[in-house]
Structures are given as structure tokens and as C-alpha cells.
N, C-alpha and C positions, 0 to 999 in steps of 0.2 A: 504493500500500500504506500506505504515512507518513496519508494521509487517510483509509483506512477506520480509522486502526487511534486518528486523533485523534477520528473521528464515536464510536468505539466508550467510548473513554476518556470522550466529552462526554453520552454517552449511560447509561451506568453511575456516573456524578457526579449525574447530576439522579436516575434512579431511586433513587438510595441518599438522596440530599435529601427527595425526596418520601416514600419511604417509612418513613425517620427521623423526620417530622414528623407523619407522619398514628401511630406507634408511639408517639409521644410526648403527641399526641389521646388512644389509648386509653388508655393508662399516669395520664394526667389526669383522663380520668372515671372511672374504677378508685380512684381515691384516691393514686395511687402517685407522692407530687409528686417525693420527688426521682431517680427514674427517668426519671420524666418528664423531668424540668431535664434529668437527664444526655443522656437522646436528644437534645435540643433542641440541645444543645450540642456533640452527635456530630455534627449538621447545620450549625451556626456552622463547625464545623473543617472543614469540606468547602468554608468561603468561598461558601457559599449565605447569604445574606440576604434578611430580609424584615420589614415592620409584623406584621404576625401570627406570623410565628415570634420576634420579640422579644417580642411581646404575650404571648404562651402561658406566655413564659419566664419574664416576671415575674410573669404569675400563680401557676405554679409556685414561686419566689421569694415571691409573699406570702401566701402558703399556707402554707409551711413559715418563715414569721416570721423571715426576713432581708430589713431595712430597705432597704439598701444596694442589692443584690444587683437588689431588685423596683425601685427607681425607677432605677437604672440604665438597665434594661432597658425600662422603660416610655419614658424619656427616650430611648434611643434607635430604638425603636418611631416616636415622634415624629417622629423626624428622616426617616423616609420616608413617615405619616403624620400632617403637623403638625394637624389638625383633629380628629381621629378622636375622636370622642366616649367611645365607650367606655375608651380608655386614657387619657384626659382624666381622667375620673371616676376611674379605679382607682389612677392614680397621688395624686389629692387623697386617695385612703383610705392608700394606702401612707405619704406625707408624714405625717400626722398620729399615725403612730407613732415620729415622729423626736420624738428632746428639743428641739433648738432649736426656738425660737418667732422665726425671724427674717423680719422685714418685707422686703414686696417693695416695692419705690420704683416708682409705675404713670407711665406713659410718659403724658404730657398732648399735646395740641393734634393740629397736622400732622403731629409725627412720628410718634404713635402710630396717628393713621388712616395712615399710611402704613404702616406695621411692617405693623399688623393685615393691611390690603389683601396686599401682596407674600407676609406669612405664610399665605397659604390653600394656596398649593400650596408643594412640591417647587420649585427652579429647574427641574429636567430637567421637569418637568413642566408648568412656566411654558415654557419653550424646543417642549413640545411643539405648545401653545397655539398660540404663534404663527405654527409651520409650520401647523399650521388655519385658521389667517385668511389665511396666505399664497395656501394652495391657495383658500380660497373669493374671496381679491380674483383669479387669475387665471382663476376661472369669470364671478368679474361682468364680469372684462374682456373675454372673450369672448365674453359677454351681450352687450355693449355693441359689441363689433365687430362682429357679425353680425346685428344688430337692425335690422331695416329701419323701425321705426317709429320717429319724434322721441322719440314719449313713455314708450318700452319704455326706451329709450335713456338717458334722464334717470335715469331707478330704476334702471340697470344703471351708471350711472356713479355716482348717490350711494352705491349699494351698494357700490365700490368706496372712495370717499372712506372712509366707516366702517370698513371691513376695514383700507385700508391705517391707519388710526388705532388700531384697535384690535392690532393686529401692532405697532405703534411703544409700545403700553402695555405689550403683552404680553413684550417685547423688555427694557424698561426694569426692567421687575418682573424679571425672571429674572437680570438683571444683577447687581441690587441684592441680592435672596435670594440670588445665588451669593455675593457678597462678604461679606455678612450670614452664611452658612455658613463662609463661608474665614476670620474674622475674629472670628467669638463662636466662645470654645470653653470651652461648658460644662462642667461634671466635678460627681460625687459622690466626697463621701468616705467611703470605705470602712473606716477606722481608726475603733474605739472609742471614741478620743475623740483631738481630735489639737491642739495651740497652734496661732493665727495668731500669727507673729512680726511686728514693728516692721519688723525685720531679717532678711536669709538668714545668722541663726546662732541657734545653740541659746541661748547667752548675752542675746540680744535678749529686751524687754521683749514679755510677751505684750497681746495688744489682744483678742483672746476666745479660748475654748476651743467647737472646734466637734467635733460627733457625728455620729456613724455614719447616714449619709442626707443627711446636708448639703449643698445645691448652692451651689457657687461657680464663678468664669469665671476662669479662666486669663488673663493677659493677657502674662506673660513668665517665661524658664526662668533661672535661675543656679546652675550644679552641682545639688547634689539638692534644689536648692528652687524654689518656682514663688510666681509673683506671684498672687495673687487678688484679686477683687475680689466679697464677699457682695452677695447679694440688696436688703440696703439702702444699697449706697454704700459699708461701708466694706471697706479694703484693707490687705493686707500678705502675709506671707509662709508659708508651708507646705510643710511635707518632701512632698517628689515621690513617695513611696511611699505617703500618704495617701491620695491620690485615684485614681480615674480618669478617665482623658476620657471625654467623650462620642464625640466625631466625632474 
């Protein structure tokens, strides 16, 4: 009974997702954005996630001309779509309604082809990857144990060399993007306009004054203030009510 009645509960969570999002569709091509948003958002509270239902969100968000709101959402679109071209682009339109004009410091040599490389997928989707080479090295292996010919044999066992190599890339990437995910944690600030501190106190000398859209990386928490660190390198301190995280 306890099972039909958790199928029934798992089963009436996804249609109310589903149908919250595709309500949240029409309400957006209707013109009706912050309806829209608000469905979107009756589907986020249900703990359904997704690249297209944060997608939707922010364009709802930059439609209705909150900075904030729309690159949050695109940012975190990202995070289950890091490539996705379209939210690429709509997030560079959303950004350039922000005040700051602050510089990105670009990642030079092996690390940044490395970043670049590991950044195409998802970890879990890197992890998927490799369970596909796993399955394909255990069909070359069977290739190769049942092959009665010398030279069938040769291409079922190089065929294996390559898989299990490319499973040990694929492994290492997913590694890396996980810890890369566990360890960058980007945020928007969503305050008007807010000080970076020297220091975690209001008394502290300011080092800039940043705006509503602003991206910076959390690096540490002290009572209500959080360590950042801008897009160009520089650091210091910000009320915890400012921002939000991304992840």
C-alpha cells in the first residue's frame, strides 16, 4: 500500500512539474512575463529542476527588466547546461544592463585548455561518458575473446587499449568538474548597490561599490559577511544578504 501510494505521490509531482512548465510556455508567449516567472517558480518549489526551466525563467526575468533576477537564472541554467549557446548569448544581453564594467582576468596556457576541455559537460555527465566506454571496452573484449582470426583480434584488442584510455580521461574530467563544482561558488548580487569591504565590518574601508547583477565567487563565510573574490582579481568582503549563490 506504502508503494502505490509513494508511485502515486511520485507520479502527481512530475505531472504538476510538467504541467506548471509547459502553463508557464503559454503565459510567455501570451506576453504575460511575470505569470509566467510565477508558474516557473510554482515548479522550482516542487524541487523539479532543469537548463530550460531556469532558461525560461530568466527570460521571463529579462523581459520584465530585473538584472539580477535574469543572470541569476541564466547562471544557473548553466550549471546543468554549461555550453548551451542560447543562454550563452542571453545572458551577455542580460550582463550589459549591469552598471559595472568589470574585467574578466582570461585563464592563459594548460590550465585554461584544461578548464575549457573538462567544462563541456556536466560531471554526472562526464561520469556518464565513461560508463560508455566502459560498456564499449567490455564488447571489444569480447570481440577479442571470441575472435578466431589473428587479425580480427589485433582491432578488437586496440579497440580496447583506446576505450580503456579514453574511460581513464573521461574519469579524470568528471573528477576535476566535480571538484571545480564543489569549490567555485559563484553568486550574483542582488542589492542595488552594495560596498566591498577591506574588512567583515561596516567600519572597514571600502575597495569598490558593486550593482545589482554583479558576479562574484564566494571563497569564505564570517557571521553575515562572505569573502569574494571579482571577476578581475580583486577581493574582500560583502554583507551575506547581498548576494546569492549560484550552486
Amino acid at each position: 500500500m506504502k508503494n502505490i501510494l509513494y508511485l502515486f505521490l511520485l507520479f502527481t509531482q512530475v505531472f504538476f512539474a510538467q504541467s506548471g512548465f509547459e502553463t508557464g510556455n503559454e503565459l510567455y508567449k501570451n506576453g504575460k512575463y511575470e505569470a509566467a516567472a510565477n508558474a516557473y517558480n510554482a515548479v522550482l518549489k516542487s524541487k523539479k529542476q532543469s537548463a530550460e526551466l531556469y532558461y525560461n525563467l530568466g527570460n521571463c526575468y529579462y523581459k520584465l527588466n530585473k538584472v539580477a533576477p535574469a543572470i541569476y537564472n541564466y547562471e544557473k541554467a548553466l550549471v546543468f547546461k554549461p555550453n548551451d549557446t542560447n543562454t550563452q548569448n542571453n545572458l551577455r544581453f542580460a550582463q550589459k544592463r549591469t552598471v559595472d564594467e568589470i574585467k574578466v582576468v582570461p585563464k592563459v596556457g594548460f590550465a585554461k585548455l584544461l578548464r575549457d576541455f573538462t567544462a563541456s559537460y556536466n560531471y554526472n555527465v562526464w561520469g556518464y561518458i565513461s560508463v560508455g566506454f566502459s560498456v564499449l571496452f567490455l564488447l571489444a573484449f569480447l570481440g577479442y575473446y571470441f575472435s578466431a582470426s589473428s587479425v580480427v583480434k589485433r582491432v578488437f584488442f586496440f579497440g580496447m587499449f583506446v576505450m580503456v584510455i579514453l574511460m581513464v580521461i573521461s574519469v579524470i574530467a568528471a573528477i576535476f568538474e566535480k571538484n571545480q563544482c564543489k569549490n567555485e561558488r559563484p553568486a550574483i548580487v542582488f542589492a542595488e548597490a552594495v560596498d566591498v569591504k577591506k574588512e567583515p565590518q561596516n567600519a572597514s574601508k571600502t575597495i569598490v561599490i558593486l550593482h545589482e547583477g554583479a558576479k562574484v565567487y564566494v571563497e569564505e563565510t564570517a557571521n553575515n559577511w562572505k569573502k569574494v573574490q571579482l571577476t578581475d582579481g580583486t577581493e574582500g568582503w560583502i554583507e551575506k544578504s547581498a548576494i546569492i549563490e549560484v550552486k
